[in-house]
N, C-alpha and C positions, 0 to 999 in steps of 0.2 A: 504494500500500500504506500509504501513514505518515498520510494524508489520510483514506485509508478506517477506517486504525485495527485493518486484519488481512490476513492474509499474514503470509508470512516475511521479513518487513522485516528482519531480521540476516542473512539467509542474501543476500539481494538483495545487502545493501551488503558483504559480503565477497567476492561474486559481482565487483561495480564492482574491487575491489582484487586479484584474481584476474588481472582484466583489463587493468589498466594494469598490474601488474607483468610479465604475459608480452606486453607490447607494449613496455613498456621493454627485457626481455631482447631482445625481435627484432631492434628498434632501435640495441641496443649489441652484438649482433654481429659479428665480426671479419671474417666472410666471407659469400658466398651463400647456401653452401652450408647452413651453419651457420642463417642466417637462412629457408632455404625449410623445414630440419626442424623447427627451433620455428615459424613458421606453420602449418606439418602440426598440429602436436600442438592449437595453439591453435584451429584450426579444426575438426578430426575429433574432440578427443577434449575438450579444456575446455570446448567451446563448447555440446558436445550435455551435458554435465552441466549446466551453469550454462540452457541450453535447462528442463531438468528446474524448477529455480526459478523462473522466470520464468513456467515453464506452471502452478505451483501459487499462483500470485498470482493470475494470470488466472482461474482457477478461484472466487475467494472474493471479489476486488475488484469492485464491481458496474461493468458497461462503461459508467456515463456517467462513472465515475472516470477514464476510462483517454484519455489525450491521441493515442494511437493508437489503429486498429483492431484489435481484435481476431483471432484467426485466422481464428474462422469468420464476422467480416464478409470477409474478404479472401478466402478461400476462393470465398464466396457472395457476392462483390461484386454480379452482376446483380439477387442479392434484394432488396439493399440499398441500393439504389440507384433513385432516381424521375426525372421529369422537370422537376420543381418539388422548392421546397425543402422539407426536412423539420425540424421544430422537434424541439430536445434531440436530434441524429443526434448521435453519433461522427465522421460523416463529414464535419457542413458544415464 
């Protein structure tokens, strides 16, 4: 995003701080218990919001920007995929 110069590069990096804060709560925990409900929350319910940001970067950043695969190369991995190499892939 900050490379390409569009997206929600504010929303992404508050997204990062989102996330080490509720990995720190899990972390500093008193009990299991306690620690398996804030994983719950971080995984069902922060993760699928900050999920939302991440999908709206993808959307506007062009994928030879992107040091991962995209969804829908990973989805469509067989499409994308040769026997020989391919120059500018995502994937080499």
């Amino acid at each position: 995003v900050k490379s390409a110069g569009v997206g929600p590069l504010s929303d992404l990096q508050k997204a990062v701080v989102t996330l080490k804060e509720a990995l720190a709560e899990i972390h500093n925990a008193e009990d299991s218990y306690t620690k398996a409900q804030l994983s719950r929350v971080l995984r069902l319910e922060t993760m699928i919001d900050i999920r939302g940001v991440c999908d709206a970067a993808e959307e506007v950043v062009p994928a030879n920007l992107w040091t991962l695969a995209t969804y829908k190369e990973l989805l469509f991995l067989d499409q994308h995929t040769s026997t020989g190499p391919v120059s500018g892939s995502v994937l080499d």
